[in-house]
LOZA-31098 format. One record per residue (C-alpha): residue in three letters; x negated, y negated, z negated; residue number from 1. Coordinates in steps of 0.05 Angstrom, whole numbers. Example, Ala and Ser with C-alpha at 12.3 -4.5 7.8 and 13.67 -1.06 7.14 Angstrom:
BEGIN
residu  X  Y  Z  num
Ala  -246  90  -156  1
Ser  -273  21  -143  2
//
This chain:
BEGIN
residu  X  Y  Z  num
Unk  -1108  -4215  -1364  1
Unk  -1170  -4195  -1393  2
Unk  -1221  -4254  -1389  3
Unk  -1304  -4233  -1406  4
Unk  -1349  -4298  -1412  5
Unk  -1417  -4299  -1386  6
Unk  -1459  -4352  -1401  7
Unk  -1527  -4373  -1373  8
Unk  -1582  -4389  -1425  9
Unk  -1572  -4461  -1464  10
Unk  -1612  -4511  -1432  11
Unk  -1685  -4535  -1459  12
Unk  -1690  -4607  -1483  13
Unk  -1714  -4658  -1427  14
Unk  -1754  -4714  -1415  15
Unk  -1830  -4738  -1431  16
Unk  -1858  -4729  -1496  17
Unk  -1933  -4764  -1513  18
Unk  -1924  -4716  -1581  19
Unk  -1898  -4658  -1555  20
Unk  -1831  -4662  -1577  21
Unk  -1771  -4679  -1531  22
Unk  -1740  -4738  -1533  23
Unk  -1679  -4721  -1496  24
Unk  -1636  -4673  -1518  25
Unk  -1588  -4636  -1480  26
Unk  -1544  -4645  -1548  27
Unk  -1534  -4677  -1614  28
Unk  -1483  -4640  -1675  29
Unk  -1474  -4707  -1719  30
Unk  -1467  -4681  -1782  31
Unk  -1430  -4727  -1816  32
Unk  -1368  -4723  -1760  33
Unk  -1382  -4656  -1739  34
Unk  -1374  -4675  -1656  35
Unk  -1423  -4640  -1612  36
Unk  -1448  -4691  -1564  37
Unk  -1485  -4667  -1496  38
Unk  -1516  -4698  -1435  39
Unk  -1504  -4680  -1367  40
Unk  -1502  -4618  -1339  41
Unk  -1514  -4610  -1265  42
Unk  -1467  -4561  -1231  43
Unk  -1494  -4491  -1209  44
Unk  -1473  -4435  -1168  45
Unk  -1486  -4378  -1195  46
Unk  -1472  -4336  -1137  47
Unk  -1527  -4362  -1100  48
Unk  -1589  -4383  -1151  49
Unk  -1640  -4373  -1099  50
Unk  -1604  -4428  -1058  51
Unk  -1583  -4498  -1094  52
Unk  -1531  -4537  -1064  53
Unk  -1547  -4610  -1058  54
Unk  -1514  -4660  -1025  55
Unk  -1460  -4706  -1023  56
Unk  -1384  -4671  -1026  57
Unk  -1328  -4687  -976  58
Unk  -1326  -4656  -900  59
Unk  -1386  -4688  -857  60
Unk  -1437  -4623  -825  61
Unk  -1477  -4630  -882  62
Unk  -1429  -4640  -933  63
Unk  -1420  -4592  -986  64
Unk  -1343  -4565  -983  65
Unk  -1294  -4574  -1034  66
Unk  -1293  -4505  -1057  67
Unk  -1364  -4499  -1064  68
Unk  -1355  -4566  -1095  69
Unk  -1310  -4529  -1153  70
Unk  -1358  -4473  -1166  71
Unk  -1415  -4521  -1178  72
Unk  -1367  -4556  -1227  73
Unk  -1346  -4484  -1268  74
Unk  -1419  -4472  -1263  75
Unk  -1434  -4541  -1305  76
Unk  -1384  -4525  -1346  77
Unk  -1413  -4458  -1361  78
Unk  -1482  -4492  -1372  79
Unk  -1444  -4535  -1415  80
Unk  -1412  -4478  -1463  81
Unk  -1477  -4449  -1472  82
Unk  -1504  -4515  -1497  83
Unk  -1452  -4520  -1541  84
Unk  -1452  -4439  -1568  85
Unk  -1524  -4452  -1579  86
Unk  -1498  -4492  -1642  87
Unk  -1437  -4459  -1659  88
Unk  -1405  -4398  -1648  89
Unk  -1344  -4409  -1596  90
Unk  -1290  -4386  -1649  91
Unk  -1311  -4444  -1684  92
Unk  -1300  -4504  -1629  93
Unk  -1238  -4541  -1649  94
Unk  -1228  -4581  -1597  95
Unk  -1253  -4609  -1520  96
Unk  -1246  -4690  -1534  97
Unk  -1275  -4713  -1478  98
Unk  -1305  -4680  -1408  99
Unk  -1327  -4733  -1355  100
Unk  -1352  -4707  -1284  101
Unk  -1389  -4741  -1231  102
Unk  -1395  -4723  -1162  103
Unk  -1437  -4740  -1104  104
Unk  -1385  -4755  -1053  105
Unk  -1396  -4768  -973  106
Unk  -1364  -4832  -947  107
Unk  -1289  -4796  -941  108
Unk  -1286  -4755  -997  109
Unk  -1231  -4775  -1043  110
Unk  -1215  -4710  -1084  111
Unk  -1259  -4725  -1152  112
Unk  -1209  -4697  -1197  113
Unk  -1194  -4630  -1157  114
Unk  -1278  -4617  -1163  115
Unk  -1273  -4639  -1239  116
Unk  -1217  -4602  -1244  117
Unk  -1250  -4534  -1240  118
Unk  -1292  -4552  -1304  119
Unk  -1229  -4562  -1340  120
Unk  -1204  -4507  -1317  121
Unk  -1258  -4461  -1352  122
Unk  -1255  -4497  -1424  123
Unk  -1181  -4472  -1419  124
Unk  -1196  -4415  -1403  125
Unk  -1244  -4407  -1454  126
Unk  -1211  -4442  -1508  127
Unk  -1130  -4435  -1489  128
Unk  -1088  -4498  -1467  129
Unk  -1086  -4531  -1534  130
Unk  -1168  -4536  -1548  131
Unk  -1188  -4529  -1487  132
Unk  -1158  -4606  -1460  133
Unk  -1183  -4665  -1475  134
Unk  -1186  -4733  -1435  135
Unk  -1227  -4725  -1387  136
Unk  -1250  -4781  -1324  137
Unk  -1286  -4778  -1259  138
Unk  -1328  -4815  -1208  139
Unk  -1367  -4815  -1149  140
Unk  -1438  -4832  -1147  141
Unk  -1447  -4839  -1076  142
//
């Protein structure tokens, strides 16, 4: 199965700055360990740009579905690759050690690893079965 990887553009540093430089970054290569460490990335659907989805997840009218749920995840995790290949090339990325998701969830929605799950599924399919798992944990912020 042939497989082509399209990332969006790394995202900018955050946050307020008196100086003009930002004090949150979106991530941090220690270079004494070598482990890329990022902050959150908010899930996107590509599909749709134009037309964020916001909301809480679960199946309420105004609930966002669980399958739109999972694209928003592979699109964080997308955002989250090109973070990471804006320090090093992807050939180079030993190893996923940890991926924690969480998710905005209505007051029935119980299925926090199936929408986390879709993130997962893109570092292994980026970075085969072996690199591409690490622990990973999720939660609802409802």
């Amino acid at each position: 199965e042939s497989f082509q990887l399209h990332l969006p553009p790394a995202d900018p540093p955050v946050g307020p700055s008196s100086t003009g430089v930002s004090t949150y970054k979106k991530s941090y290569l220690c270079p004494s360990t070598n482990i890329l460490r990022t902050s959150a990335h908010v899930g996107v659907d590509f599909s749709s740009p134009s037309n964020p989805s916001k909301g809480p997840v679960g199946s309420g009218p105004n609930d966002i579905s669980i399958p739109l749920a999972r694209e928003l995840s592979r699109g964080s995790a997308l955002r989250l690759l090109a973070t990471l290949t804006s320090h090093v090339p992807i050939s180079s990325l030993k190893q996923v050690i940890s991926l924690r998701g969480s998710i905005r969830e209505g007051h029935d929605f119980t299925s926090h690893g199936k929408v986390i799950n879709a993130a997962s599924e893109v570092f292994i399919q980026v970075l085969g079965p072996e690199k591409g798992v690490g622990v990973r944990s999720c939660s609802g912020a409802g």
